[in-house]
C-alpha positions as CSV (number, residue, x, y, z in Angstrom):
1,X,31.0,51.6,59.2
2,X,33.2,48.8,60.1
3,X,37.5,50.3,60.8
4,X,38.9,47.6,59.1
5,X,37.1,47.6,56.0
6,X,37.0,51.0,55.9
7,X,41.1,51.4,56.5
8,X,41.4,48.4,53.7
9,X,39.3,50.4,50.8
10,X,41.4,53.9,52.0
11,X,44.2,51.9,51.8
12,X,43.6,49.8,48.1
13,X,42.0,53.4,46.9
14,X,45.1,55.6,47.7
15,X,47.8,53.0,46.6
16,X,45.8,52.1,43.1
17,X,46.0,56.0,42.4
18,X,49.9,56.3,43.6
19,X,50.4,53.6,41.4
20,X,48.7,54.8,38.3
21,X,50.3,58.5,38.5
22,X,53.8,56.7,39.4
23,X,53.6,54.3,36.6
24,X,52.1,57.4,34.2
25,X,55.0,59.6,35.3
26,X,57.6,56.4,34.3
27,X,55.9,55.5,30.9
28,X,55.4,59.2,30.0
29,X,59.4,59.8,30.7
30,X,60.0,56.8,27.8
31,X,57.2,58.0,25.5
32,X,58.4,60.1,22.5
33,X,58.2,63.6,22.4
34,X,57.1,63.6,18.3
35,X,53.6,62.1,19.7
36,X,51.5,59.1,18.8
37,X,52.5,57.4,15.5
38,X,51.2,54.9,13.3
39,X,52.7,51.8,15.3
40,X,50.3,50.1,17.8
41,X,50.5,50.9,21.5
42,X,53.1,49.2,23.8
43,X,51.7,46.5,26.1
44,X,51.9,49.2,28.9
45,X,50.5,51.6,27.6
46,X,47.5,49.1,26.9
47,X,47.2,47.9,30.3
48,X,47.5,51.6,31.9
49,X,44.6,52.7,29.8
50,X,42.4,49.7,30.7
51,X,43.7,50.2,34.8
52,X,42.8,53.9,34.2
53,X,39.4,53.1,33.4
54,X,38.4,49.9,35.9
55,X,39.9,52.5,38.7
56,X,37.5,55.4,37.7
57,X,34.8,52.8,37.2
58,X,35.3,51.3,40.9
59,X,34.9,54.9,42.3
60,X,32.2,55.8,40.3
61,X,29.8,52.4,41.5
62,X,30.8,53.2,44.9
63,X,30.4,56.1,45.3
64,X,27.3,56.5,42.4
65,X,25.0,53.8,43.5
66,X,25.4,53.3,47.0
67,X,24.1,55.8,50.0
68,X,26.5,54.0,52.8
69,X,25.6,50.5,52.7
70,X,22.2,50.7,51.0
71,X,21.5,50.9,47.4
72,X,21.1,55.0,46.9
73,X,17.8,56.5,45.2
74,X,16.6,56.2,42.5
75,X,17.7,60.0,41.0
76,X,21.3,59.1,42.1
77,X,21.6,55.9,40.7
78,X,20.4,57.3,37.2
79,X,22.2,60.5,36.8
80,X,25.1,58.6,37.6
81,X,24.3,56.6,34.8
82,X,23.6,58.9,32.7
83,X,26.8,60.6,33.4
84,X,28.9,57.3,32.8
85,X,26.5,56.5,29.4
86,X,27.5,59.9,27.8
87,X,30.9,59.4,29.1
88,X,31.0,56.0,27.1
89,X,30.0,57.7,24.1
90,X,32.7,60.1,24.3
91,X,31.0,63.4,25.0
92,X,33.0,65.8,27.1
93,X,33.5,65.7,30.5
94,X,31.6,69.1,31.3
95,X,28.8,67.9,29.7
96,X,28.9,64.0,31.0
97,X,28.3,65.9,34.6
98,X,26.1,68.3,33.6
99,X,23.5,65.5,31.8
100,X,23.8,63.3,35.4
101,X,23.0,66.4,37.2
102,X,20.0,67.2,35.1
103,X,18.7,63.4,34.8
104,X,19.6,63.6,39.2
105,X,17.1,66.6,39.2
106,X,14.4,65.9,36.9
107,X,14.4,62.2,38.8
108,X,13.9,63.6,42.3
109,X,11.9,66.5,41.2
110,X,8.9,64.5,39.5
111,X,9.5,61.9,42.9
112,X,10.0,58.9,41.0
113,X,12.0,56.0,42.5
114,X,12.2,52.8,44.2
């Protein structure tokens, strides 16, 4: 792997997450203790949630469907995807991982792929 690209993801990867907590941290402080209400969300609050999830997205195609510069296997790709699919459809978190890992399994254990 190249230094510089590698130093430039490090470096977009650590100050996108020092942002988000910073700016979570700031617009928690304004938030109101009573909870959520029936008004619609601020504008910030809006965009945070949407950064949130194209942050967690970016990590999860790197890091999901590629093996260092070349598309991973097949079992990888789709427990990963399996994983983010549940996750979509709002099942918990436990279980989001647990399905990929199975799906992962099953995949490599029967030796399909591409």
């Amino acid at each position: 792997m190249e230094t510089i690209p590698f130093l430039l993801a490090l470096t977009g990867l650590a100050g996108g997450t020092y942002a988000m907590r910073l700016l979570g941290v700031r617009l928690g402080a304004r938030a109101r203790a009573g909870g959520e209400t029936d008004q619609a969300p601020s504008p910030a609050r809006v965009w945070m949630d949407r950064a949130v999830v194209v942050l967690i997205l970016a990590v999860a195609v790197t890091g999901g469907f590629f093996d260092g510069q070349e598309v991973a296997d097949a079992g990888k790709v789709l427990g990963v995807a399996a994983g983010m699919t549940a996750g979509i459809l709002k099942v918990p978190m436990l279980l989001c991982v647990v399905l990929g890992m199975v799906v992962c399994a099953v995949i490599r254990a029967t030796g399909f792929g591409w």
